[in-house]
C-alpha positions as CSV (number, residue, x, y, z in Angstrom):
1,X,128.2,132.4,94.4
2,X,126.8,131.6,97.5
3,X,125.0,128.0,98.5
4,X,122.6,126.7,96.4
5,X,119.5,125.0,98.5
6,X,116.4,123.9,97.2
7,X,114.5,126.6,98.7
8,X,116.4,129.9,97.4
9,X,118.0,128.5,94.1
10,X,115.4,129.4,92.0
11,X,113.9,132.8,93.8
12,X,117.1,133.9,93.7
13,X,117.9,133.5,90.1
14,X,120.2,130.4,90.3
15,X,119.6,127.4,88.7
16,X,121.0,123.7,89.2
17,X,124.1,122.7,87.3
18,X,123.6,119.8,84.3
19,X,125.4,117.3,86.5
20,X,123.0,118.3,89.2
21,X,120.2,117.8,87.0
22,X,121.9,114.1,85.6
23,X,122.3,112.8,89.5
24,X,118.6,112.4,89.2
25,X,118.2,109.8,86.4
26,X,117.4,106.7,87.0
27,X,119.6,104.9,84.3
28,X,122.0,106.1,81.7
29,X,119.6,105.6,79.3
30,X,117.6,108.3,80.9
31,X,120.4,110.5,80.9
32,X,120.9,110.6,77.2
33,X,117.9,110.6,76.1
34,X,117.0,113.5,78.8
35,X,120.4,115.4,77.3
36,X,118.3,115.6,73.5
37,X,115.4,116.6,74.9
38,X,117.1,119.9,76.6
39,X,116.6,121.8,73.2
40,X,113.9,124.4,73.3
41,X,112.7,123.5,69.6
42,X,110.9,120.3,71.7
43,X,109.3,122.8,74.1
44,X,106.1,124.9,74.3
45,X,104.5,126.7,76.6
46,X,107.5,126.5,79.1
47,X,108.1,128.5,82.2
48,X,109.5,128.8,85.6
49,X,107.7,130.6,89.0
50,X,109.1,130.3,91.8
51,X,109.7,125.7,92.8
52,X,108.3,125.0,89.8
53,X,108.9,124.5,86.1
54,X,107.0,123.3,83.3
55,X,106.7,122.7,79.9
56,X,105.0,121.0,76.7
57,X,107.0,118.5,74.9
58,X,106.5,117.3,71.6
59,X,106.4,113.5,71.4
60,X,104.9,110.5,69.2
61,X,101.4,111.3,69.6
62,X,99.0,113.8,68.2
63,X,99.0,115.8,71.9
64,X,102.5,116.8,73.8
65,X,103.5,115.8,76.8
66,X,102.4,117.7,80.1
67,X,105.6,118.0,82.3
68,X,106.5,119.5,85.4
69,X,108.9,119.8,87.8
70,X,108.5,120.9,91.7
71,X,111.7,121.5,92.9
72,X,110.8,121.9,96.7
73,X,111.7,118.1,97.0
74,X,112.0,117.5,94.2
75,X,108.9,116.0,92.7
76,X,107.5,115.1,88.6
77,X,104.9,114.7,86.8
78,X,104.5,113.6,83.4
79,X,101.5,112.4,81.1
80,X,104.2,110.0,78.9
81,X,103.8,106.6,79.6
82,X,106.9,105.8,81.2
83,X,107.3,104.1,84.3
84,X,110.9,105.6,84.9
85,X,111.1,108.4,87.9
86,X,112.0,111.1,87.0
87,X,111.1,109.9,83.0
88,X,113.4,111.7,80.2
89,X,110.9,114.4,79.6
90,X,111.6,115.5,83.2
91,X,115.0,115.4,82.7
92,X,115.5,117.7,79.5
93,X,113.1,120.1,80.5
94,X,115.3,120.4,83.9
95,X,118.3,120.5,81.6
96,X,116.9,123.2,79.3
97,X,116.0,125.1,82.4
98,X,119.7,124.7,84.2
99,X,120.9,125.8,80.9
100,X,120.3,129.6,81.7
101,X,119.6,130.7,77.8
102,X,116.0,131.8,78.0
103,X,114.8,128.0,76.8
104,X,112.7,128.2,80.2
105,X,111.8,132.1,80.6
106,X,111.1,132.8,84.4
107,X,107.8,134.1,85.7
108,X,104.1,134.2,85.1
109,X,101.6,131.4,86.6
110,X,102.0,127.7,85.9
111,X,98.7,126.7,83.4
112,X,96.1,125.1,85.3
113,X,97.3,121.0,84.5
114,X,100.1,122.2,86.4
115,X,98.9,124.4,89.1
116,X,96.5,121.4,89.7
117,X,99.4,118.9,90.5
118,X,101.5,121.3,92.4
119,X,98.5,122.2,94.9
120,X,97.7,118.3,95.3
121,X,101.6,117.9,96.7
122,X,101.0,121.3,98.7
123,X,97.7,120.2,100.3
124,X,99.7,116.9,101.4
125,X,102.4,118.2,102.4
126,X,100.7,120.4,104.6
127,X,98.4,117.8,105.9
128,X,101.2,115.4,107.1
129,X,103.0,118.4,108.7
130,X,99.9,118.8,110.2
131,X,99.6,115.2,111.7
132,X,103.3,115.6,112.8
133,X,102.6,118.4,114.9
134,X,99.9,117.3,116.5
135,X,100.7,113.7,117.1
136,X,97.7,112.4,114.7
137,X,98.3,109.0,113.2
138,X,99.1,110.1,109.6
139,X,99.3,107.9,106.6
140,X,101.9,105.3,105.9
141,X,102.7,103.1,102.8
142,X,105.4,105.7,101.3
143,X,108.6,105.5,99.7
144,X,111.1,106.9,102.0
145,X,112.1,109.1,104.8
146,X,112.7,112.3,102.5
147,X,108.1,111.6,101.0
148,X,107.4,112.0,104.4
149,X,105.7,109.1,104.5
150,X,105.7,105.3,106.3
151,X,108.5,103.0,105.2
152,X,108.8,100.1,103.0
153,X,104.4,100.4,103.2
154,X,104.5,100.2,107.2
155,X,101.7,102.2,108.7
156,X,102.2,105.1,110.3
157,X,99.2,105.1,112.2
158,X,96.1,103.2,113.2
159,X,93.1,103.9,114.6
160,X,93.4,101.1,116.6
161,X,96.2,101.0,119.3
162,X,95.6,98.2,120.5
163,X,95.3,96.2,117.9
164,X,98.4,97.5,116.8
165,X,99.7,96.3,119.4
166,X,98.8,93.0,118.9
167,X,100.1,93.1,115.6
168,X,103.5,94.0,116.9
169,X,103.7,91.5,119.3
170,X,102.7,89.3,117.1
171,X,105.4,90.0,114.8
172,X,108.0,89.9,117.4
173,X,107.1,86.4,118.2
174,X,107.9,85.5,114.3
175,X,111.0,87.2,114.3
176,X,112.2,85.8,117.6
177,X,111.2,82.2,116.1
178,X,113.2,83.1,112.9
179,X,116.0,84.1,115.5
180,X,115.9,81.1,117.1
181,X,116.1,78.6,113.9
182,X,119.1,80.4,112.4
183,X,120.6,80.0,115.6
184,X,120.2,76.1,115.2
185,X,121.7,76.8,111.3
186,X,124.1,78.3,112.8
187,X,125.6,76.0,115.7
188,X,125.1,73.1,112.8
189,X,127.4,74.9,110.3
190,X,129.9,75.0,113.0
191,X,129.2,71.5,114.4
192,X,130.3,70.3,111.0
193,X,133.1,72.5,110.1
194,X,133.4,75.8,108.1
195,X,134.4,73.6,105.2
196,X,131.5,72.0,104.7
197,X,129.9,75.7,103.7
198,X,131.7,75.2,100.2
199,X,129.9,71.9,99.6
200,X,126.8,72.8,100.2
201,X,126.3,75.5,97.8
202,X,123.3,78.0,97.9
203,X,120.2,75.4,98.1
204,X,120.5,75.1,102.0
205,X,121.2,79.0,102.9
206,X,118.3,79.8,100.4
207,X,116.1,77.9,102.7
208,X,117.1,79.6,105.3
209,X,116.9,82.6,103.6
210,X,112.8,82.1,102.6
211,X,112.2,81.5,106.7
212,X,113.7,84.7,107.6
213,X,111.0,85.9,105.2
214,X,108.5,84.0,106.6
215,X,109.5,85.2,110.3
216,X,109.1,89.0,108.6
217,X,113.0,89.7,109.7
218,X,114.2,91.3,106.2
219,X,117.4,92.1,108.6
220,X,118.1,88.1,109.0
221,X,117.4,87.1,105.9
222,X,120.1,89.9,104.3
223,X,122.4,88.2,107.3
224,X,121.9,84.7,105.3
225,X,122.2,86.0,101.8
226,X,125.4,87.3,103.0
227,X,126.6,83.8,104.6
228,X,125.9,81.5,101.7
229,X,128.1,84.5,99.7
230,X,131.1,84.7,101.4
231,X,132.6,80.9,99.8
232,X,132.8,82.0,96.7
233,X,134.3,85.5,97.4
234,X,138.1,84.3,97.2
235,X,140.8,83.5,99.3
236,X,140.6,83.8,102.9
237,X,136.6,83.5,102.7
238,X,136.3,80.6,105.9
239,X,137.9,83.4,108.5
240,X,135.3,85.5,106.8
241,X,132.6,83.4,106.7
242,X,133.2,82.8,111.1
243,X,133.1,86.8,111.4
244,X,129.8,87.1,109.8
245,X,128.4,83.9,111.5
246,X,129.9,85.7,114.9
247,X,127.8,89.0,114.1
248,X,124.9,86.9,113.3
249,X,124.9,85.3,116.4
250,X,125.6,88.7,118.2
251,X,122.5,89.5,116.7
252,X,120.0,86.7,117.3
253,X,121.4,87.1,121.0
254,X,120.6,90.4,121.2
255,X,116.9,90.3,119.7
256,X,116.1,87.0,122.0
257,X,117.6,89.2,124.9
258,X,115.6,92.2,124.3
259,X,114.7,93.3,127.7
260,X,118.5,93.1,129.1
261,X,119.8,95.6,126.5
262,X,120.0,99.5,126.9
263,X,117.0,101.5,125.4
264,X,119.2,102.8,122.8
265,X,121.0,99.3,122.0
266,X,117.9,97.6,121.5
267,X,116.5,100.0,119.3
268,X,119.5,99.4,117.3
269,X,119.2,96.0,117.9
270,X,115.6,96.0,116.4
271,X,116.4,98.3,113.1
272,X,118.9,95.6,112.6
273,X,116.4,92.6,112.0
274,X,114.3,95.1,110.0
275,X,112.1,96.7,112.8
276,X,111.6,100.3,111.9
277,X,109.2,103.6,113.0
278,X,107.1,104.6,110.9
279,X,107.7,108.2,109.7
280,X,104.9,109.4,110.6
281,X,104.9,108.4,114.0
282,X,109.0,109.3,114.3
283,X,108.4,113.2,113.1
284,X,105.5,113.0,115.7
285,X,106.9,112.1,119.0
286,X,110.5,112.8,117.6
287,X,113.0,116.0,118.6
288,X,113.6,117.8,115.1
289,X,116.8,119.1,114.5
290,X,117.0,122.4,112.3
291,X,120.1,123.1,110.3
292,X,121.2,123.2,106.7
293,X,121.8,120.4,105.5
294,X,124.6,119.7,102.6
295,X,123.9,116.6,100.2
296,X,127.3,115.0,100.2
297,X,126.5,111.9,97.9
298,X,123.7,109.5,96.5
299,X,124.0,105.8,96.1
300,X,120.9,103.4,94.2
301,X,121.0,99.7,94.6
302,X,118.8,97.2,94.3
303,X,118.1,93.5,95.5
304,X,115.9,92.4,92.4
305,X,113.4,93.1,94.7
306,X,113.1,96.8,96.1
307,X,115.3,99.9,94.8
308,X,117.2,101.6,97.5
309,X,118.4,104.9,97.1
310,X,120.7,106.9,99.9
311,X,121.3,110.1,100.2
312,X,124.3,111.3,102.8
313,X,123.9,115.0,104.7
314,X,126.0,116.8,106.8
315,X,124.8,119.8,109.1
316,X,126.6,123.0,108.9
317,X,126.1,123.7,112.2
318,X,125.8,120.8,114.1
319,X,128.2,118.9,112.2
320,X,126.1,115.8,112.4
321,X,125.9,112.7,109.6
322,X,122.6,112.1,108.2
323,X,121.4,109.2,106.0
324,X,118.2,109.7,104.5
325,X,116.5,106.4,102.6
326,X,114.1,105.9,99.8
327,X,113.0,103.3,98.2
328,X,110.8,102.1,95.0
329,X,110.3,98.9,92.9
330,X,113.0,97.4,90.4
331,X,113.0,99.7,87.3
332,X,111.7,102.7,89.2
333,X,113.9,105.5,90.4
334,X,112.7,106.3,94.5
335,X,111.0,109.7,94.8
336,X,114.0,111.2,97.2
337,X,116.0,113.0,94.7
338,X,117.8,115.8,96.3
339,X,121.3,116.7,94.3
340,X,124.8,115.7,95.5
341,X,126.3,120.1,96.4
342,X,122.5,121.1,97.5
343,X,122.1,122.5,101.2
344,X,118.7,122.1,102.6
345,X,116.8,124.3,105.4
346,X,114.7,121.6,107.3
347,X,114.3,119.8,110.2
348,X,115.7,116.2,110.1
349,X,114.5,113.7,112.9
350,X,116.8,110.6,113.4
351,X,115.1,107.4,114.3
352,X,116.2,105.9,117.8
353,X,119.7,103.8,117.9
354,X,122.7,103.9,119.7
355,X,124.5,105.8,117.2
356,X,121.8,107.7,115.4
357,X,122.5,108.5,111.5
358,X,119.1,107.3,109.9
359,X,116.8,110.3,109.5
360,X,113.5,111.7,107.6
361,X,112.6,115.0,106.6
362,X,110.0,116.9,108.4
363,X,109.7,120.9,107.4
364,X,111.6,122.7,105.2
365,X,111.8,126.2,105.9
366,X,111.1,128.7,103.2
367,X,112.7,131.2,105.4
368,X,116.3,131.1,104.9
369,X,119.0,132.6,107.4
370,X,121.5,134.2,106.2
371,X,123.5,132.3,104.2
372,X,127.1,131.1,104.8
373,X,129.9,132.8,103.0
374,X,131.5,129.3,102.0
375,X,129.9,127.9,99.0
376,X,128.4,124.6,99.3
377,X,129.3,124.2,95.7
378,X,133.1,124.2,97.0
379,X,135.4,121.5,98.9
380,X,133.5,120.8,102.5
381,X,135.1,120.8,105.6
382,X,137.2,116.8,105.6
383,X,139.6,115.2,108.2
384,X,142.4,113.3,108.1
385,X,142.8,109.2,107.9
386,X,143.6,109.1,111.6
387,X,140.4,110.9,112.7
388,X,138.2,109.1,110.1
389,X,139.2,105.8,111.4
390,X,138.7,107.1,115.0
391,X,135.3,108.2,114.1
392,X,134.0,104.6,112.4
393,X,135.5,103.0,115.7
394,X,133.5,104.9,118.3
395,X,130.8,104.2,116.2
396,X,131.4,100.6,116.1
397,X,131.6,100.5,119.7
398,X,127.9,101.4,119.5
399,X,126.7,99.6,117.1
400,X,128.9,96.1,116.4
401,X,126.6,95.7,113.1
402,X,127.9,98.6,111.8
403,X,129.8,98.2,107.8
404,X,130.8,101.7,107.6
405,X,130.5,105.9,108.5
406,X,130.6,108.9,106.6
407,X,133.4,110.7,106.6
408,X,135.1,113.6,104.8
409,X,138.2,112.9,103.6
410,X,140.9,116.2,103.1
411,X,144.3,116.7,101.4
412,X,144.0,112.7,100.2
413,X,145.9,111.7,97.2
414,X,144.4,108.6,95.3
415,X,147.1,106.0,94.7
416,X,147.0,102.5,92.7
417,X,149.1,99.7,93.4
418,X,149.1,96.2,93.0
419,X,147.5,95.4,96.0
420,X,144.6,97.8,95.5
421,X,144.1,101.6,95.3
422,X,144.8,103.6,98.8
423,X,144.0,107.7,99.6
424,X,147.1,108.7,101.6
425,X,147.2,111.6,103.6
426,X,150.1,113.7,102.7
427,X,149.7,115.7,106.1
428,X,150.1,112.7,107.9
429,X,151.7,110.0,105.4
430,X,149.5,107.7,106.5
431,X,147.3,106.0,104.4
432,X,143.8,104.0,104.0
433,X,143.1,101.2,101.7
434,X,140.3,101.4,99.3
435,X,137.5,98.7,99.9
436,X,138.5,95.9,97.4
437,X,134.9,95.6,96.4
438,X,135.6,99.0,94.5
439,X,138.1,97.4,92.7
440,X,136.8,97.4,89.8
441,X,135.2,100.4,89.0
442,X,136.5,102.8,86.6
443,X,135.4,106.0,88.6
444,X,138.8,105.4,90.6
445,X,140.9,106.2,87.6
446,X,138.4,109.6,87.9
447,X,139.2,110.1,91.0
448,X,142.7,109.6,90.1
449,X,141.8,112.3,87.0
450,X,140.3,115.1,89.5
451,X,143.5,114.6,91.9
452,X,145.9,115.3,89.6
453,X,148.6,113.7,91.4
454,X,147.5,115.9,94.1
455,X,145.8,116.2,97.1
456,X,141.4,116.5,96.9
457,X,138.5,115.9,99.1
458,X,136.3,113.0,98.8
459,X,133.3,112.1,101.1
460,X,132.7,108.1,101.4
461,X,132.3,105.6,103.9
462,X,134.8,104.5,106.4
463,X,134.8,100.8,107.7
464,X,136.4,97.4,108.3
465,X,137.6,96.6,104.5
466,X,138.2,100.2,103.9
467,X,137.5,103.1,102.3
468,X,134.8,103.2,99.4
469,X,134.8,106.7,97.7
470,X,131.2,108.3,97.0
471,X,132.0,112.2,95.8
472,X,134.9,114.1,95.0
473,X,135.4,117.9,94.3
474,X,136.8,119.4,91.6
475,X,135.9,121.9,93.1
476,X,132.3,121.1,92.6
477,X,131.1,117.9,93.9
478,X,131.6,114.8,90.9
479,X,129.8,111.7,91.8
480,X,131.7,108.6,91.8
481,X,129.5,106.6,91.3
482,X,128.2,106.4,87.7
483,X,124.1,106.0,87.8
484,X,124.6,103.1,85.7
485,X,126.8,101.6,87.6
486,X,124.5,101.6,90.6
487,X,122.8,98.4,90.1
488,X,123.6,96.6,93.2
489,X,124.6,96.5,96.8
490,X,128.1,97.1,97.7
């Protein structure tokens, strides 16, 4: 079989797997009650043209639900009243459809409710590739860098420049005020001793905390969440808790210090306190990179605040990481759902930073070449321990913030212990420890499962407590991360 991508699955007759199709839920909730829906007896009027695939499902009320599905994204819509993205409707009608046994028969036109829908998210799409193109301000307030639109409801435009301008500057002299009190937290905590973090408890780093959000630095105030943490995290926490105050410094340095730094450094420097471009104005004045794209794993979390999902690529010819990020409110999953084994024609456009990875989606290509005789649905290309190790170090020389890099791991064998799980390299015989915040879940007895006692591939980040496994194949991708499981923050 050759790759599957988003754009020639369906034209060319092949459908997403089920676990493809489950990667998408928001909750496992959704997935089961998506998995009893996937039976044709709920379905009428179904059917599948070309991205898109709809359906009427019989539910409580006296009219079915309107459902579907564009899979150039992909994107739902559904007339139930559920808040969840994609809601369970979505899901079993996907299901049926992955299912291959005629529950979903293939061509004709979508009815008009559908057609409707579908021409709306064409007609958008095709505007903001317009206002890419020609450098026009385009609309912000989106969800992520795969909608195409601003991020975390920053603008991408104005009509104003100048008054954005203001606005900016005035922002920066919040931030840099913010900067400048944690600082003063800072040199106090040390002026009294690390001990005296254990005493205090949470009621004076939650202070703290609510001026970083005052100062509009989201980056700071994740920085002080993480400080009044760390002494209660275990044994060892006070060397732990002078490394983080150390990077926090580094970092309220650097953002007072602006205008000393290297162009790329500061624009790192910037995304780190929470300063981003909008997406509008980054596929505008941007240099798009064309290549397809393999989606090597997914992660959701959330802050009780803001759902974050993010999705890992790696280009086939360029070789390059990519994150992309989403985001929604608590309870809703983020519109960026593009399955862990997919490879993706499009033009990604990283935002500026020392060491770019960050990206967004501007055109996907219709127009496939030709495509690769390996199939994306089989083991990826992986290095050893040594070279992963060397690759999260050069990029920690780059950017000192940095908590960890994607890497592809080959011929690892997953191995418990006492002191915590480790993938050794049985090329090599060396070996790298699993993060201990991993400890606990169960999909490393799954990854243990899928190995066999033998060597496998897993893709997962790479950093200073270690390894944390996202994907494994076997020899399609698993996810190891269980979509109820994703609840927080690693």
């Amino acid at each position: 079989m050759g790759a599957r991508t988003v754009a020639d699955m369906n034209p060319q007759g092949e459908r997403w797997t089920a676990e493809q199709v489950l990667a998408l839920a928001p909750d496992a909730t959704s997935r089961t009650a998506g998995g009893r829906l996937a039976a044709a007896g709920q379905w009428s009027g179904a059917g599948a043209h070309g991205q898109a695939v709809w359906g009427l499902c019989s539910g409580s009320g006296s009219k079915p639900y309107q459902t579907v599905v564009d899979l150039n994204g992909p994107g739902y819509r559904c007339s139930c009243p559920s808040r969840k993205f994609p809601c369970k409707h979505a899901l079993g009608l996907l299901l049926l459809w992955a299912s291959g046994e005629g529950g979903v028969p293939g061509g004709g036109e979508p009815p008009e409710w559908a057609e409707q829908w579908l021409g709306d998210r064409r007609e958008r799409a095709e505007k903001l590739a317009a206002s890419a193109r020609d450098g026009g301000p385009g609309r912000g307030g989106g969800t992520g860098d795969g909608a195409g639109r601003g991020d975390k409801g920053e603008s991408g435009g104005t009509a104003d420049p100048e008054a954005a301008r203001r606005r900016a500057e005035r922002r920066a002299q919040r931030i840099a005020a913010g900067a400048t009190e944690l600082e003063r937290r800072l040199a106090d905590l040390l002026r009294d001793g690390l001990a005296s973090a254990d005493r205090a408890g949470y009621g004076a780093w939650d202070e703290t905390a609510a001026r970083m959000v005052d100062a509009q630095a989201p980056g700071l105030e994740a920085r002080v969440r993480e400080l009044a943490a760390i002494p209660s995290s275990g044994p060892g926490w006070p060397a732990r808790l002078l490394e983080e105050c150390a990077l926090a410094h580094l970092l309220n340095q650097g953002f007072l210090h602006l205008d000393r730094l290297p162009e790329k450094l500061a624009a790192t420097t910037r995304t780190r306190v929470g300063l981003t471009t909008p997406v509008a104005e980054l596929l505008a004045t941007g240099e798009p990179i064309r290549d397809r794209w393999l989606v090597l794993g997914r992660q959701d979390g959330t802050d009780g605040r803001l759902t974050t999902r993010r999705i890992w690529l790696r280009g086939e010819r360029t070789h390059r990481m990519a994150l992309l990020l989403s985001f929604s409110a608590p309870g809703q999953s983020p519109e960026l759902a593009l399955p862990t084994g997919l490879v993706l024609d499009a033009d990604l456009t990283y935002y500026p930073a020392a060491r770019p990875l960050r990206a967004a989606i501007g055109t996907r290509h219709e127009e496939l070449p030709h495509a690769s005789s390996s199939s994306a649905l089989s083991a990826p290309e992986g290095c050893d321990v040594d070279t992963a190790l060397a690759a999260y170090g050069a990029a920690l020389g780059e950017d000192p913030w940095l908590d960890g890099w994607p890497v592809v791991l080959a011929h690892v064998v997953p191995v418990p212990g006492d002191g915590g799980w480790q993938l050794a390299d049985e090329r090599s015989g060396s070996a790298l420890p699993v993060d201990p915040r991993c400890a606990g879940r169960t999909d490393l007895w799954q990854l243990m499962a899928i190995s066999g006692g033998g060597p496998v591939t897993v893709f997962g980040e790479c950093g200073h407590r270690g390894f944390s496994p996202l994907t494994a194949w076997d020899p399609i991708p698993v996810s190891l991360l269980d979509t109820a499981a994703q609840g927080g923050i690693r």
